[in-house]
C-alpha positions in Angstrom: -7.3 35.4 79.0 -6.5 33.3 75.8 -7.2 30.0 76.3 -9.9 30.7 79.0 -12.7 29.2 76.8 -10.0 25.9 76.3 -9.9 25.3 80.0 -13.4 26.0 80.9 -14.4 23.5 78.5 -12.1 20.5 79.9 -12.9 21.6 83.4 -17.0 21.0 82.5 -15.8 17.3 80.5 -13.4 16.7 84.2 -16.8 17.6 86.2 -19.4 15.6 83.6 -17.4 12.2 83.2 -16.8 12.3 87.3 -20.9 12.9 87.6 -21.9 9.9 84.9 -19.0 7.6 86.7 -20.8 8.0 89.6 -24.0 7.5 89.4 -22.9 4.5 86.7 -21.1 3.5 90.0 -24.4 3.9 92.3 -26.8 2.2 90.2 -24.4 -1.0 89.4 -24.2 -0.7 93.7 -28.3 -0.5 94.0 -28.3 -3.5 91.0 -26.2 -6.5 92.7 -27.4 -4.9 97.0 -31.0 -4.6 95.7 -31.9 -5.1 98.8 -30.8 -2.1 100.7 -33.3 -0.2 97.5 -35.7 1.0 100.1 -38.0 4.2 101.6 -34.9 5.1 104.1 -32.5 5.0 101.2 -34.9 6.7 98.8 -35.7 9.5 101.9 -32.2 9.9 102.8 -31.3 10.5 99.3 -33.7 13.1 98.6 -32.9 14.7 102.0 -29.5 15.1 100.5 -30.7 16.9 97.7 -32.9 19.2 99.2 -29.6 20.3 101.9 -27.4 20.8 98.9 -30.1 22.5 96.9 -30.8 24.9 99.8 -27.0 25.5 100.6 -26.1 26.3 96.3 -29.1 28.9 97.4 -27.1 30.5 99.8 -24.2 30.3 98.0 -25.8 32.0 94.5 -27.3 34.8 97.4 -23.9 35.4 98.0 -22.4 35.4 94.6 -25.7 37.9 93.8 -25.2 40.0 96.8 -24.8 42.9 94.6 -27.7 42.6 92.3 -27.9 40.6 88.7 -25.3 40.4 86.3 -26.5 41.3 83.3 -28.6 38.9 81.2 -28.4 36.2 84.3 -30.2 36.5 87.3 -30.0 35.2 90.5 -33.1 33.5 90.2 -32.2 31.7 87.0 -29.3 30.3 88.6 -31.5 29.0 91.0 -33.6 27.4 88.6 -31.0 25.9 86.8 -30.0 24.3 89.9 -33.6 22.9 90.5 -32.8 21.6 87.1 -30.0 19.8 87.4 -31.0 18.8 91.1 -34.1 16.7 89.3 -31.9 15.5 86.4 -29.7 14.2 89.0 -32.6 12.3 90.9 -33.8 10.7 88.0 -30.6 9.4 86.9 -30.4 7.6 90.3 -34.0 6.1 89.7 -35.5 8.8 91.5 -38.4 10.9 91.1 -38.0 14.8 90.3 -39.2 16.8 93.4 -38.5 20.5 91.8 -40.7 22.3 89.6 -38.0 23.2 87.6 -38.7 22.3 84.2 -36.0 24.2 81.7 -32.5 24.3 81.4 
């Protein structure tokens, strides 16, 4: 397992600098098409995020079929999800919609 921690660690940079080039990408979209910045948009984006919230529910049901791992439960990964859910919305100029409030 030696070098484990090394690749976990560039895997989470890989994953962060594709999540900040995106919404960079989105927001410089929703700048110059300001336009198309409306209640559909807005509804269809927090839509989105409430069907992927819901199915990383299922998902950490799954992983937690067998109870709690020790020192992590299932319902602090779902938390953490809420978490990053509403981080997400408000880098996209959206308003939190989870009660979530700690990492």
């Amino acid at each position: 397992m030696k070098g484990m921690g090394q690749i976990i660690a560039w895997s989470v940079r890989d994953e962060t600098l594709h999540t900040e080039s995106i919404i960079k990408l989105f927001n410089t979209f929703i700048q110059e098409n300001y336009e198309i910045w409306d209640d559909d948009l807005k509804k269809e984006l927090y839509e989105a995020c409430s069907v992927i919230v819901t199915l990383e529910d299922e998902f950490i049901n799954l992983a937690f079929a067998c109870g709690d791992v020790e020192g992590l439960s299932a319902q602090e990964v779902k938390e953490y999800i809420r978490y990053i859910a509403n981080r997400r919305l408000i880098q996209l100029n959206l308003e939190p919609i989870y009660s979530a409030n700690k990492n």
